[in-house]
NUNU-876094 format. One record per residue (C-alpha): x, y, z; residue in three letters; residue number from 1. Coordinates in pm, whole numbers, plus 32768, in hexadecimal, padded with zeros to 4 digits. Layout:
N
X:Y:Z:ALA:NUM
...
END
This chain:
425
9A63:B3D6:7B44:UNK:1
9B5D:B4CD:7AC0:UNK:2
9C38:B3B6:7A3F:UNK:3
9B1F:B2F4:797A:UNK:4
9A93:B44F:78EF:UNK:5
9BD1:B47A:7858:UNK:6
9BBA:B30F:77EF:UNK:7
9A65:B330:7778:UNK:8
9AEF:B45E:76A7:UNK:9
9BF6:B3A4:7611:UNK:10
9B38:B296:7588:UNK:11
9A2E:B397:74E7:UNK:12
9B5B:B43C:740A:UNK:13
9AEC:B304:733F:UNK:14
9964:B36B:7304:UNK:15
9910:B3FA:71CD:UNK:16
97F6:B541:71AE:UNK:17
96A5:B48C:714A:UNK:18
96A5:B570:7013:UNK:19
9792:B538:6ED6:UNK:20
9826:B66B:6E3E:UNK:21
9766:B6EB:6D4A:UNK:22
9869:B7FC:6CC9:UNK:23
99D9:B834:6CD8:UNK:24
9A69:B911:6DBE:UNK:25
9AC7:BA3D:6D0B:UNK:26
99C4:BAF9:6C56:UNK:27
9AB6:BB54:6B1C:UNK:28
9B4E:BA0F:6AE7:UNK:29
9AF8:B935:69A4:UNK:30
99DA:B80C:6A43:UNK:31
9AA6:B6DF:6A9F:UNK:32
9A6C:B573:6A4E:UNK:33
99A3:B52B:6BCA:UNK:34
9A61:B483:6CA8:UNK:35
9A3E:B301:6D3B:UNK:36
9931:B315:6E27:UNK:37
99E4:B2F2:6F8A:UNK:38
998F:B1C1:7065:UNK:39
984F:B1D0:7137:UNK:40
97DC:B311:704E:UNK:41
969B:B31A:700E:UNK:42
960A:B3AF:6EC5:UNK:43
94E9:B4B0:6EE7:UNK:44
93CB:B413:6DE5:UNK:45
9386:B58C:6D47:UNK:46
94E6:B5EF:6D4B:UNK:47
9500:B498:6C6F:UNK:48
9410:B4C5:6BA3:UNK:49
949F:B63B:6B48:UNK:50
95ED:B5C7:6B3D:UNK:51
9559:B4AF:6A57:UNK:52
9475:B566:6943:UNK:53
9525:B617:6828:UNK:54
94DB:B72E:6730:UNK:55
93FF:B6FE:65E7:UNK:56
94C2:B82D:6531:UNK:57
959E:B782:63F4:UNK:58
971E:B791:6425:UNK:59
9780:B8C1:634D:UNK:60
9624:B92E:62FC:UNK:61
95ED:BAA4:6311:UNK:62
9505:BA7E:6453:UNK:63
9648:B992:64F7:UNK:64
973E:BAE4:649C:UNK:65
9637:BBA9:653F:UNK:66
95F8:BAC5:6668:UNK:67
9771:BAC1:66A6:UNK:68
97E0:BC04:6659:UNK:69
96C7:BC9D:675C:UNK:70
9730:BB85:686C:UNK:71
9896:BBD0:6878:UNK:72
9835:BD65:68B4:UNK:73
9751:BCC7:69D5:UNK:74
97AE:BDA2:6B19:UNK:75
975E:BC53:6BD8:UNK:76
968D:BCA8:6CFF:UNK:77
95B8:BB8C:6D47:UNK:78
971A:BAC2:6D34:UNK:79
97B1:BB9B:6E3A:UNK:80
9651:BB24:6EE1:UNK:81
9675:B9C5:6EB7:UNK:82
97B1:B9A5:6F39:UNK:83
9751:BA49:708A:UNK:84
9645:B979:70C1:UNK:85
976F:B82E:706F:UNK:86
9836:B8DC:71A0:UNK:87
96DD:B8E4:726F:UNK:88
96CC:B79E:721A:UNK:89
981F:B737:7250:UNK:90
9838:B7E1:73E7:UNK:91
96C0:B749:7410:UNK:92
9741:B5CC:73AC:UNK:93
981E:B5EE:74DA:UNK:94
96E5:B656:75DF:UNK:95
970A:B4F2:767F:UNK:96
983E:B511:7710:UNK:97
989E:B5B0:7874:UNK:98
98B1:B708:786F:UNK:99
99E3:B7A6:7958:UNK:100
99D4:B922:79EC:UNK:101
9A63:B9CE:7B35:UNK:102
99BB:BA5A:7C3D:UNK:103
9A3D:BB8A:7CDF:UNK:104
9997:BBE4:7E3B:UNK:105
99E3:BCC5:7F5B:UNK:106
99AB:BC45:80DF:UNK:107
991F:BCEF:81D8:UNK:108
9AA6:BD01:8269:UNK:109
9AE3:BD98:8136:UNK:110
9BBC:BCAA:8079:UNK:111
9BBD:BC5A:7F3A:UNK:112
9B66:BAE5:7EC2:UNK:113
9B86:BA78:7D86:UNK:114
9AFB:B921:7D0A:UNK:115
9AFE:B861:7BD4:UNK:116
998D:B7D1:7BA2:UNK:117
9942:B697:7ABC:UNK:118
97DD:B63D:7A63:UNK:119
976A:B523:797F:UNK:120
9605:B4E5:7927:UNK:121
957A:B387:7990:UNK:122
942A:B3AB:78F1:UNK:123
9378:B4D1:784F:UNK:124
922B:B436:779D:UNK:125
92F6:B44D:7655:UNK:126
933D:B5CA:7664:UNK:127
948F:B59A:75F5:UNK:128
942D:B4CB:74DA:UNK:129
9328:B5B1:7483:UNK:130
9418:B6BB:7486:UNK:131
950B:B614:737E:UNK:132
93F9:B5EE:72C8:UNK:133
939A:B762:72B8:UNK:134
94E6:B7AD:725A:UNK:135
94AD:B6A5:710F:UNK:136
938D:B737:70A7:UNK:137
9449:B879:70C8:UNK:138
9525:B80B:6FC9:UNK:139
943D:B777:6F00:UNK:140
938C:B8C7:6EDB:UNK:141
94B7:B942:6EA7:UNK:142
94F8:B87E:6DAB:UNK:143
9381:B88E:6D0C:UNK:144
93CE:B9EC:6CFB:UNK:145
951F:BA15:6C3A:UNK:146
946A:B920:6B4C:UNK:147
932F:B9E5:6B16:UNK:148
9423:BB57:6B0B:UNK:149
94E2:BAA3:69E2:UNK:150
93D5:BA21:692B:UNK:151
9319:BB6A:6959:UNK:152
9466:BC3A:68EB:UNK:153
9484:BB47:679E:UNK:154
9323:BB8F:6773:UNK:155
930D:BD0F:6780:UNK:156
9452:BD04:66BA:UNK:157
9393:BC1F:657B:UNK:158
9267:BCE0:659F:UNK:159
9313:BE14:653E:UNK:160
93D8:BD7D:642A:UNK:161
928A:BD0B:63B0:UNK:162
9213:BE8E:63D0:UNK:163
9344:BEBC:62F1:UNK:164
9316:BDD8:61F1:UNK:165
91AA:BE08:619B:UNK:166
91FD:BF70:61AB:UNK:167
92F1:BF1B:6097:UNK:168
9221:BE5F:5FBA:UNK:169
90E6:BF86:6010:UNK:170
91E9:C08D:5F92:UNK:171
9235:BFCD:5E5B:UNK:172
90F6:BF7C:5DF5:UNK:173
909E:C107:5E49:UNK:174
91BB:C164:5D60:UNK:175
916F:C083:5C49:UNK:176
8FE0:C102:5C6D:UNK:177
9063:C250:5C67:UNK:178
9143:C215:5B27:UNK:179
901E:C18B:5A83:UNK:180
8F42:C2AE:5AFC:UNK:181
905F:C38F:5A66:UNK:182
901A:C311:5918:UNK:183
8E9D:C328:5932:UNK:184
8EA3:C496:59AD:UNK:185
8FC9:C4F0:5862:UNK:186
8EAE:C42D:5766:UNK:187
8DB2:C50A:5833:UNK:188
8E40:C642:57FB:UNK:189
8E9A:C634:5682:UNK:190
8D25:C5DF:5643:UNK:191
8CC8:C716:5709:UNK:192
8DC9:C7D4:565A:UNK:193
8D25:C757:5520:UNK:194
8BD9:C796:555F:UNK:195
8B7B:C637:557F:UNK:196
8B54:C602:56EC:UNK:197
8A9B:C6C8:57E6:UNK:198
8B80:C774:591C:UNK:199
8ACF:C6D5:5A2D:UNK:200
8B3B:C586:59D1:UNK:201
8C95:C63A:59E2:UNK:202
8C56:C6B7:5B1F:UNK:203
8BE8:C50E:5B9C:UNK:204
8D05:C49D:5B39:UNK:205
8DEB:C5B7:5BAD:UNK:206
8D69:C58C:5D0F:UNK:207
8D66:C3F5:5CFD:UNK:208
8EDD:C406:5CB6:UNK:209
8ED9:C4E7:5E00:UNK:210
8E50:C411:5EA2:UNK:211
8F5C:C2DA:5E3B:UNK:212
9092:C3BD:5E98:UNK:213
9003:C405:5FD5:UNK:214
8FC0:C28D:6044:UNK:215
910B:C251:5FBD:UNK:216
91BF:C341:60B7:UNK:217
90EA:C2D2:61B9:UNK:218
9153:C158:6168:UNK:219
92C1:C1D2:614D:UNK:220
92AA:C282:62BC:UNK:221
9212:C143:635B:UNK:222
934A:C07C:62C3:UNK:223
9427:C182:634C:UNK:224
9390:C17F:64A8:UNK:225
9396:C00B:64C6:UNK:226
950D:BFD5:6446:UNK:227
9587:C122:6533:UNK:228
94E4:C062:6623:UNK:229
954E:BF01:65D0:UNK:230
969D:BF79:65A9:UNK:231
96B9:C026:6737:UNK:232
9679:BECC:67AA:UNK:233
9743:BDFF:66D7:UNK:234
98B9:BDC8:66F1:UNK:235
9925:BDC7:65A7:UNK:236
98A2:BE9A:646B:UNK:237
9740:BDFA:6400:UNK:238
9717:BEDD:62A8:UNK:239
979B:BDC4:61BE:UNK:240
9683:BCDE:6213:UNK:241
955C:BC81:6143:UNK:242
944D:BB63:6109:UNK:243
935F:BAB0:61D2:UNK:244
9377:B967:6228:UNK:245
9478:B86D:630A:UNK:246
936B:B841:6411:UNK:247
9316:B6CD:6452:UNK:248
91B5:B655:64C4:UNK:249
91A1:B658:664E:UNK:250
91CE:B51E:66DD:UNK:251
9079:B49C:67C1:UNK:252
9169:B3E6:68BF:UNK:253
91E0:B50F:698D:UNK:254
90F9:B5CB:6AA6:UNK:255
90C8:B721:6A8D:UNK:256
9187:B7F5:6B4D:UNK:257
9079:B8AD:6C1E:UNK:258
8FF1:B73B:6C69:UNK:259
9176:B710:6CF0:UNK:260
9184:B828:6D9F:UNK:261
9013:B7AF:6E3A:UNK:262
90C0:B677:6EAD:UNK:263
91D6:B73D:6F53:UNK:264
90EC:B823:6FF9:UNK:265
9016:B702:7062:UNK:266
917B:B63F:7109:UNK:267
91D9:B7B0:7195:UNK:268
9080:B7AC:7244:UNK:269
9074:B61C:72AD:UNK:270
91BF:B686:7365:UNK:271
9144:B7AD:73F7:UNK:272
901F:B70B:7475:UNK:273
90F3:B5D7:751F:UNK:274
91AF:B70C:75B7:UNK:275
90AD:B7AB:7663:UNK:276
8FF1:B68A:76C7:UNK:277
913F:B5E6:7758:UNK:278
9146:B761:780C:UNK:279
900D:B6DE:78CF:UNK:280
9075:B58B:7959:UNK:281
917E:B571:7A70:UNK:282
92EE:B545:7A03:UNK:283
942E:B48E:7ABE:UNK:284
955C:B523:7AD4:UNK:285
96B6:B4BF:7B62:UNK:286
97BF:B5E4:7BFD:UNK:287
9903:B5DA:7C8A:UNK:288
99B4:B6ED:7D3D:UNK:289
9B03:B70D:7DCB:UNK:290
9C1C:B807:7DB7:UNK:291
9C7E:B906:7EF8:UNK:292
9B0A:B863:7F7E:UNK:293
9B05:B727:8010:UNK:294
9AB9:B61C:7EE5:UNK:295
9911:B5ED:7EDF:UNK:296
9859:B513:7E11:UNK:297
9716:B500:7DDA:UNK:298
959D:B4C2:7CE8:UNK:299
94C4:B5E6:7C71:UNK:300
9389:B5BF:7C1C:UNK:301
92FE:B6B8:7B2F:UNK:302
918A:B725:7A9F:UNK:303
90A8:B812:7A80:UNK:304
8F94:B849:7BAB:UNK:305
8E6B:B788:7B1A:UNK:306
8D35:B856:7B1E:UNK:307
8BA5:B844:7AA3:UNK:308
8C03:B895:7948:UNK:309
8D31:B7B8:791A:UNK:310
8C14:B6B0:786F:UNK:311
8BA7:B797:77A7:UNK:312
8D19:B80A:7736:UNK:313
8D95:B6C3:76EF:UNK:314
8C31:B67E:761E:UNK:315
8C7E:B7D4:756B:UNK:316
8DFA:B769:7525:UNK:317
8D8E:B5E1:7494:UNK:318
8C5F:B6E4:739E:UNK:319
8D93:B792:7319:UNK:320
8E50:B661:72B1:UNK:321
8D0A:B5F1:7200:UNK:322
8CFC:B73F:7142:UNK:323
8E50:B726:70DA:UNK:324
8E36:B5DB:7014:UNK:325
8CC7:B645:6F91:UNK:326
8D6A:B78A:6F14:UNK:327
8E5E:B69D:6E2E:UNK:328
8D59:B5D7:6D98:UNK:329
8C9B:B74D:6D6E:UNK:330
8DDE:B7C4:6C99:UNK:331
8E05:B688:6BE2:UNK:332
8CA1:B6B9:6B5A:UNK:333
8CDA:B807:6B1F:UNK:334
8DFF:B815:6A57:UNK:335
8D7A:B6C3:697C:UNK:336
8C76:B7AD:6909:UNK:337
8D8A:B8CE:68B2:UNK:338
8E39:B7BB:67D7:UNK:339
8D01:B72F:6730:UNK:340
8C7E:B884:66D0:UNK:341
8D99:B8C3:664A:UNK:342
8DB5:B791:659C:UNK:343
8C85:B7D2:64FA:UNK:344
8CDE:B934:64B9:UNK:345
8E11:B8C1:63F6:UNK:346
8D3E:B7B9:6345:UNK:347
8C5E:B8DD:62CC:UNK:348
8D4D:B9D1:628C:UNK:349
8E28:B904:61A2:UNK:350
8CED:B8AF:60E1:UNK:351
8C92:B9D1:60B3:UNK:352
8DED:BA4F:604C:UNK:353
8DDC:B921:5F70:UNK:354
8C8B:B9CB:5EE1:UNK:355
8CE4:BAFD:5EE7:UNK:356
8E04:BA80:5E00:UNK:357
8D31:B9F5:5D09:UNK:358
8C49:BB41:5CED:UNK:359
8D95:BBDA:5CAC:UNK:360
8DE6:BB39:5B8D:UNK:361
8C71:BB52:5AFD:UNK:362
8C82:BCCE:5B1E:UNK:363
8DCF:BCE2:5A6F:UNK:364
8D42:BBFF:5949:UNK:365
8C2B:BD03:5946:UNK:366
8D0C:BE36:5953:UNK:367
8DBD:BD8D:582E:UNK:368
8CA4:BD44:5762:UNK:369
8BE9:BED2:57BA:UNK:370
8D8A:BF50:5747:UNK:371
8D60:BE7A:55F1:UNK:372
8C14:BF10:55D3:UNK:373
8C8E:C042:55F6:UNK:374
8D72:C04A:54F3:UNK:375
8C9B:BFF0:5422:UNK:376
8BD6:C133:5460:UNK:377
8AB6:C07C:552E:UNK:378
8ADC:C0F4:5684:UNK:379
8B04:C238:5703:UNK:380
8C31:C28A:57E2:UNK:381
8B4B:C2AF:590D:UNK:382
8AB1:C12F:58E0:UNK:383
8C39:C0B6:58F9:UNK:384
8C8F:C182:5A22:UNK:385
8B6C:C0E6:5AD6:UNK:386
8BBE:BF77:5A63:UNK:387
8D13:BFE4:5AD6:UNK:388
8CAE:C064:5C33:UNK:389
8BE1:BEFE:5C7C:UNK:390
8D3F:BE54:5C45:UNK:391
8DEC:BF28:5D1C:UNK:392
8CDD:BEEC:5E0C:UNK:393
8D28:BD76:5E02:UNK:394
8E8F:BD6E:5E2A:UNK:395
8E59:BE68:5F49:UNK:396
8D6B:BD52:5FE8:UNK:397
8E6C:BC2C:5F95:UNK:398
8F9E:BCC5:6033:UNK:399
8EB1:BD5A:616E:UNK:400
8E49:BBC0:617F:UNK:401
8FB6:BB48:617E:UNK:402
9009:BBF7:626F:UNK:403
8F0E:BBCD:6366:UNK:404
8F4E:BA53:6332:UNK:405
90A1:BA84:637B:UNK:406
9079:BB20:64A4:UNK:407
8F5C:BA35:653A:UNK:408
908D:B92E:64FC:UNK:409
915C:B9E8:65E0:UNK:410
9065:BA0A:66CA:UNK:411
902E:B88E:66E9:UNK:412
918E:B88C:670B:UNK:413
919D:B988:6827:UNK:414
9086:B8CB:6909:UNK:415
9148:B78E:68C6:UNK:416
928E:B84E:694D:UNK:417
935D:B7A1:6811:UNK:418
940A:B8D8:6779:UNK:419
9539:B8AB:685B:UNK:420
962A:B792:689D:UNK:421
95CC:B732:69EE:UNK:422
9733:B6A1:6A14:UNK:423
97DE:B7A3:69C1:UNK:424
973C:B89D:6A82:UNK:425
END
């Protein structure tokens, strides 16, 4: 028994884990070109399929510089994770084969006896399967999860560079307003010195150009906070950055990720289930013994004492393998309505930019026309400053309706889990 254990052992140096490496080894080392898949290795569909979808962000865009500067500052912790779970995996692919111990015992004559024991499974209802299995959907979680922390990181990290930049374009629309306002309130005050105007309308305009410095700190603080922020996460200095764009449409092929990380829950709980019902059936078991004790072989026969509930357990275990595969098609439905809301979201919001565009350039053919008029001594300065107001009004709207679009883009993006590389994570 001894000698075809060690036989047995030999010839299972050979086997492969059941679950392809889905990172390198060390966690600060540049992603590698994957290896050949090893003979007999079996590739985990989700791990595939991450492995397998790639990133929508442009090659050199501002939102790839982001994406990468952000990734390489990552601390890494779901990959530490991940490859845990691979070593779980690894130790449980190896379940099947005899498992050697001593056994140390004092006799009544007390003397010592020592004994080397060797038991091999004959036939376990498929708990050692099952349990390989457990330890694959372990890594597929684990796997479903350093996917989902990187696409979540890349997304944080775009969402405050698009914080920054519409604070940027907020501030200098604020400061041209405010220019402008600068020259109404000068006008202003020379016709008040003159006798012409009255000091209340002073007074308006006085507190309207207030009123523009003030949103113009306020937009210059929010750009502030988002790059102080942006920057503490990122690797490399993000200031130099600017422009939207460099994001590509999301793909319809790929899953979600939360409906692959459903699947892997659902495989995690199909193997649990096999596990405990295999718990409830009688198991064989083959032992040898031999060492300062006289050699003894012999069969085990191992289960659980059956009792008036074990029906009722064994119903309750098959009920929790059904709820794990409805729960998939649950968060499959779920996120398909995420996607086409925002789908439709984007749809509208990009019209309406394209709109609000359009009512942009009407008010600034009206401001031009109520200036001209002016000039020629038919408008008061009052009638221009309120022309003027309903233009800044617009490109307020237009720039608040670009960026919403863009970031209802990212979100799509996000649910889709396509703002990272899946190979080179």
């Amino acid at each position: 028994m001894i000698a075809a254990t060690v036989l047995l052992a030999g010839c299972g140096a050979e086997l492969t884990s059941p679950v392809t490496r889905f990172l390198s080894g060390d966690a600060t080392a540049t992603p590698a070109i994957p290896a050949e898949k090893p003979r007999g290795a079996e590739t985990s569909p989700i791990i595939a399929e991450l492995r397998s979808r790639h990133a929508v962000l442009a090659p050199g865009s501002p939102y790839a510089q982001v994406a990468q500067s952000v990734l390489a500052a990552d601390a890494r912790v779901a990959e530490a994770e991940l490859r845990a779970a691979r070593l779980r995996a690894e130790a449980a692919s190896r379940n099947w084969l005899p498992t050697i111990g001593p056994r140390v015992s004092l006799t009544s004559l007390g003397d010592l006896v020592a004994d080397l024991v060797v038991n091999q499974v004959l036939f376990d209802n498929g708990r050692k399967k099952a349990e390989r299995d457990l330890a694959k959907a372990d890594v597929e979680l684990a796997a479903v999860g350093l996917a989902e922390d990187g696409n979540t990181r890349v997304f944080e990290a775009l969402s405050l560079y698009l914080a920054a930049e519409e604070g940027r374009a907020t501030e200098r629309q604020y400061a041209q307003a405010a220019e402008d306002m600068t020259q109404f309130e000068w006008v202003m005050n020379e016709r008040v010195k003159g006798g012409v105007s009255d000091m209340s309308d002073l007074n308006v305009l006085r507190q309207k150009l207030a009123d523009l410095r003030a949103k113009r700190s306020a937009a210059r603080e929010k750009t502030e906070t988002a790059l102080a922020e942006l920057g503490a996460m990122s690797a490399t200095p993000l200031t130099g950055l600017s422009g939207l764009g460099g994001l590509a449409a999301a793909p319809d092929g790929p899953e979600p990720l939360a409906v692959l990380r459903a699947q892997a829950e659902r495989d995690r709980a199909l193997a649990e289930a096999r596990i405990a019902r295999a718990s409830h059936l009688p198991g064989l078991s083959a032992n040898v013994s031999g060492g300062n004790s006289p050699t003894n072989y012999g069969l085990q026969m191992d289960a659980q004492p059956f009792g008036l509930g074990t029906g009722a357990s064994l119903d309750a275990i098959e009920a929790g393998t059904e709820t794990a595969k409805r729960r998939v098609a649950e968060t499959r439905e779920a996120e398909e309505r995420k996607l086409q809301s925002q789908a439709r979201q984007l749809e509208a919001l990009r019209r309406q930019a394209a709109e609000a565009g359009a009512l942009t350039h009407q008010a600034k053919t009206n401001l031009d026309l109520f200036q001209r008029q002016y000039d020629g001594g038919q408008r008061q300065v009052m009638d221009v400053v309120g022309v003027y107001e309903t233009y800044a009004r617009a490109i307020e709207t237009e720039l608040s309706l670009t960026y919403r679009a863009a970031r209802a883009e990212l979100e799509i993006a996000r649910i889709r889990g396509v703002l990272a590389e899946g190979a080179l994570m």
